[in-house]
C-alpha positions in Angstrom: -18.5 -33.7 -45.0 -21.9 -33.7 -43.8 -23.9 -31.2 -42.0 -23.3 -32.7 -38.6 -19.8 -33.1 -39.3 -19.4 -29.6 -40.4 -21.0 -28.6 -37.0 -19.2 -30.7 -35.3 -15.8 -29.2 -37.0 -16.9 -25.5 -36.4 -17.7 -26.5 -32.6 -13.9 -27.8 -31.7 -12.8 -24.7 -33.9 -14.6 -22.5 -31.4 -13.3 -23.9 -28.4 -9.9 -23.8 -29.4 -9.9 -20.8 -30.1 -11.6 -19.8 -26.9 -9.2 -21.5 -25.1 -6.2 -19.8 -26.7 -8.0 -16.1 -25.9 -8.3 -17.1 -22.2 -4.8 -18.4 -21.6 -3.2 -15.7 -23.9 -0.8 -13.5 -22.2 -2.0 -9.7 -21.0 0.2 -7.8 -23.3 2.9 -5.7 -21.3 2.0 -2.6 -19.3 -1.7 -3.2 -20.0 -3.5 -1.7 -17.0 -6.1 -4.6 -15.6 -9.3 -2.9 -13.6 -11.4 -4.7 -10.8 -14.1 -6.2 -12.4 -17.0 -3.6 -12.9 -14.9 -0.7 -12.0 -15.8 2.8 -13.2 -14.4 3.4 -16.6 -13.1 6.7 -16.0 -9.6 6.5 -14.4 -9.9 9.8 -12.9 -12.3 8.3 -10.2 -12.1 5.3 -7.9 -13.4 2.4 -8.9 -16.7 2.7 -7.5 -17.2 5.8 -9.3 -18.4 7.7 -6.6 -15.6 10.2 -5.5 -12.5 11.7 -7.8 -9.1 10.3 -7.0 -7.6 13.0 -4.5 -11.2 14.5 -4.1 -11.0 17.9 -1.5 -14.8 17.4 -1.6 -14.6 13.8 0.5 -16.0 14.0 3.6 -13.5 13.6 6.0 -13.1 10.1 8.8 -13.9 11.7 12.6 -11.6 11.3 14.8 -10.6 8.9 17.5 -8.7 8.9 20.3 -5.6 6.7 19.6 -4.5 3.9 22.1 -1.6 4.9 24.4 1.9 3.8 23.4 1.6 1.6 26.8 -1.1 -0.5 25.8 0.9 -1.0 22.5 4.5 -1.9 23.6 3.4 -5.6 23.6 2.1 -5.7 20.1 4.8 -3.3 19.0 7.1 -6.1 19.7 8.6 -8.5 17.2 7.3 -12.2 17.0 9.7 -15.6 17.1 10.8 -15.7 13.4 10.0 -12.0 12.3 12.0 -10.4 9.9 13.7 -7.8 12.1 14.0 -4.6 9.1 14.8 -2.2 11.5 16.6 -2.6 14.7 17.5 1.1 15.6 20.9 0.2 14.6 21.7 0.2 11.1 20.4 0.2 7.3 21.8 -3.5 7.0 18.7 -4.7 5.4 18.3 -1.8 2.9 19.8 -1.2 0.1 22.7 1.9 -0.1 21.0 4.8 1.5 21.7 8.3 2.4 19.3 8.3 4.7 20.4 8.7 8.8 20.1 6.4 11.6 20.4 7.8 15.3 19.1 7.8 18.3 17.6 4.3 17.3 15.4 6.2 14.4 15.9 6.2 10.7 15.4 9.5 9.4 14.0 10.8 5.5 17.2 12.6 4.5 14.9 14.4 1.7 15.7 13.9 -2.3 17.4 11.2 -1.8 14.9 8.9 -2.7 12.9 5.9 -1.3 14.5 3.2 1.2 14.4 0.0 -0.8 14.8 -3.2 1.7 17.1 -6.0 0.3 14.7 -8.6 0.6 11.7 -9.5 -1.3 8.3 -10.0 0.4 4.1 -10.9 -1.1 1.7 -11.3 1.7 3.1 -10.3 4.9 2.5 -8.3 8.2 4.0 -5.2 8.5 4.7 -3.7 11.8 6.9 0.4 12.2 6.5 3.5 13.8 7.2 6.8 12.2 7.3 10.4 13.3 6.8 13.6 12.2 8.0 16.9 13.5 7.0 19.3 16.1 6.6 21.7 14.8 5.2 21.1 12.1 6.9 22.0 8.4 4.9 22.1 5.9 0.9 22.1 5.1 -1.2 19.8 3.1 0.5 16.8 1.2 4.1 18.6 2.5 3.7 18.1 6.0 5.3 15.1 7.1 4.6 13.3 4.3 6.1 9.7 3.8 4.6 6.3 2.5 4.8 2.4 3.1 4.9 1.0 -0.1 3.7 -2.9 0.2 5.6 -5.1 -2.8 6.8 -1.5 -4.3 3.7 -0.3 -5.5 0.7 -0.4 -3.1 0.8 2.6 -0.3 -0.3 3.2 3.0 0.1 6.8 3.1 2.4 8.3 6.3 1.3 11.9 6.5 1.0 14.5 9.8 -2.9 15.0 9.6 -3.5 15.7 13.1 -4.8 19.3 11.9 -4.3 19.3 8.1 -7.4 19.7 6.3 -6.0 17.8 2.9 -8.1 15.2 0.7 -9.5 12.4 2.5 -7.5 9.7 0.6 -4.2 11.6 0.9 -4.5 11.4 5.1 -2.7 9.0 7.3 -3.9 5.6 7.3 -5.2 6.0 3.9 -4.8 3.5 1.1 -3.5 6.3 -0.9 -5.5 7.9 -4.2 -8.2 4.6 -3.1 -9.6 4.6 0.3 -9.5 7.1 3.3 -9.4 4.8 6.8 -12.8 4.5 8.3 -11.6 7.1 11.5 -8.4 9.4 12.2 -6.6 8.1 15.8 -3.7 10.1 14.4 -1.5 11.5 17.8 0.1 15.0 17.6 2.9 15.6 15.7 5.9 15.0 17.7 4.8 12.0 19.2 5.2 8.4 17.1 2.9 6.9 15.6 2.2 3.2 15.0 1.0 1.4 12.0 -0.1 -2.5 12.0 -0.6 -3.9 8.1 -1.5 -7.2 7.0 -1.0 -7.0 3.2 -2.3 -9.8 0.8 -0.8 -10.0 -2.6 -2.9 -9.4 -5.8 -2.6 -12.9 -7.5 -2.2 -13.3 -11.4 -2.5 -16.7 -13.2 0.3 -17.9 -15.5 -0.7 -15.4 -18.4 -0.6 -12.6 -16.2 -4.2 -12.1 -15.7 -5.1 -10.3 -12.4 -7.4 -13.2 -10.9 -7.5 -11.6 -7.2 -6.6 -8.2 -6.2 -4.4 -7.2 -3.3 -6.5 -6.4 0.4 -5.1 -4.5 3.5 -5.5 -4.5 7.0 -4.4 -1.5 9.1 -4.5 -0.8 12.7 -3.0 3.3 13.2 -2.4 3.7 17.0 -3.9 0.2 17.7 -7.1 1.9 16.0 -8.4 -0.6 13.0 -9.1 1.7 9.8 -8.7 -0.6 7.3 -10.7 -4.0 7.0 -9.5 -6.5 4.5 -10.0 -3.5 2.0 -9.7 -4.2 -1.7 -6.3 -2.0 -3.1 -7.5 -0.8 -6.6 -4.5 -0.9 -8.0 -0.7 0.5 -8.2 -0.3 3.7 -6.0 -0.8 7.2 -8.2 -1.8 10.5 -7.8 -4.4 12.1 -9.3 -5.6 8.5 -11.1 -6.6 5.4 -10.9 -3.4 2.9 -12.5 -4.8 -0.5 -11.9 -3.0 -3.5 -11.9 0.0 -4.8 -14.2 1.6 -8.0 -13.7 4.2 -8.6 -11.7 6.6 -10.9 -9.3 5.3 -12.8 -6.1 7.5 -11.0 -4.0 8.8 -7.7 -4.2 10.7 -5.2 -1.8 9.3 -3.0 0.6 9.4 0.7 0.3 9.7 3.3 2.6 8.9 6.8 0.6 11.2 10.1 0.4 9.0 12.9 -0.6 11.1 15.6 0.3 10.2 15.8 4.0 11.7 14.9 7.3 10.2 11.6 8.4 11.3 9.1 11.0 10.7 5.8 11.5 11.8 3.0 14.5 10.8 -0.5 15.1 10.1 -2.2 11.4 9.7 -5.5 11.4 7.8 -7.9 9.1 6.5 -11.5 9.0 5.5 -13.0 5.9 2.2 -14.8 5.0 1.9 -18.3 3.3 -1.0 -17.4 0.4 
């Protein structure tokens, strides 16, 4: 074999090999970062603020729009997935949690309300209460979640004078991003929340190649644009991503307070 043969070997040596390193699987469980994120987990991924950070300057506050001006939106398109009617848990899984007065209600310890069906990108569409008044204080006071494909959470909390961490308020990607203002309405009152979720794509060997992004209108008020989810939801840390399915169900969160929630309805997105 002669030198250029031997190069020529060692060249198609290297590629394969490449190519077998860039289609390999991600090994199970292994957590997958945005691209250029801070390497300490216990900070977002820009680096600049700790996850759950008291020190995080707080969104102003907004006045919300009136439930008026939302009753048109608040209603469910031709072809919606109708979650919710005010009737019964029919699209849930088994559930101890109550349904009157055309609410559902947390029935706390009990755990999270699991819909039957599986959903990626979709729009999201409920209203949710809290009481009045108030039980609680900090992450205790009214505190629920909307958990997009089961991991991904836009937090439910009363923060209409609650002086908890910034990412850990309502309308909050929670543990990531704090909404850009806080048109949160008195407790007592309902509260709307308008989220168009896009899936985090993985290619066939489980690599993350595009991370999930949210939309959120709270009380018709946007405070979240096409923002980048960081990950799964935690407290305290930064998870990242792990593979998973296309579709998954949507959560509604039990964490041991009385919530209520009316109205859910969801239409899914073609990727």
């Amino acid at each position: 074999m002669n030198v250029n043969q031997r190069l020529g070997y060692y060249l198609i040596l290297v590629l394969a090999l490449t190519h077998q390193t860039a289609n390999a699987a991600v090994p199970a469980g292994l957590a997958q970062q945005l691209p250029n994120a801070n390497p300490n987990l216990s900070y977002t991924a820009d680096g600049k603020w700790k996850v759950n950070d008291h020190a995080r300057p707080q969104p102003p506050k907004v006045a919300p729009k009136s439930e008026a001006d939302l009753a048109a939106s608040a209603q469910a398109p031709a072809g919606a997935v109708i979650l919710f009617n005010g009737k019964d848990l029919s699209a849930w899984r088994p559930s101890k949690w109550t349904v009157e007065n055309g609410y559902v209600e947390v029935v706390p310890k009990t755990g999270y309300l699991t819909s039957l069906q599986s959903f990626g990108s979709c729009r999201v569409h409920l209203e949710w209460w809290t009481p009045n008044p108030p039980v609680g204080n900090l992450q205790m006071k009214g505190n629920s979640g909307v958990f997009l494909m089961s991991h991904y959470e836009v937090q439910v909390l009363d923060t209409y004078d609650n002086p908890t961490y910034a990412d850990g308020i309502a309308g909050a990607i929670y543990g990531q991003t704090p909404p850009s203002v806080n048109p949160i309405r008195p407790p007592g009152q309902w509260q709307y929340y308008d989220i168009v979720f896009h899936r985090p794509i993985f290619d066939a060997a489980g690599k993350l190649v595009k991370p999930a992004m949210m939309t959120v209108d709270f009380n018709g008020i946007r405070v979240q644009d096409n923002t980048v989810v960081e990950g799964r939801t935690a407290a305290g840390k930064r998870l990242g991503y792990t593979p998973h399915a296309d579709a998954l169900p949507l959560q509604l969160q039990d964490h041991k307070c009385v919530v209520r929630f009316r109205n859910i309805w969801l239409v899914p997105i073609n990727d």
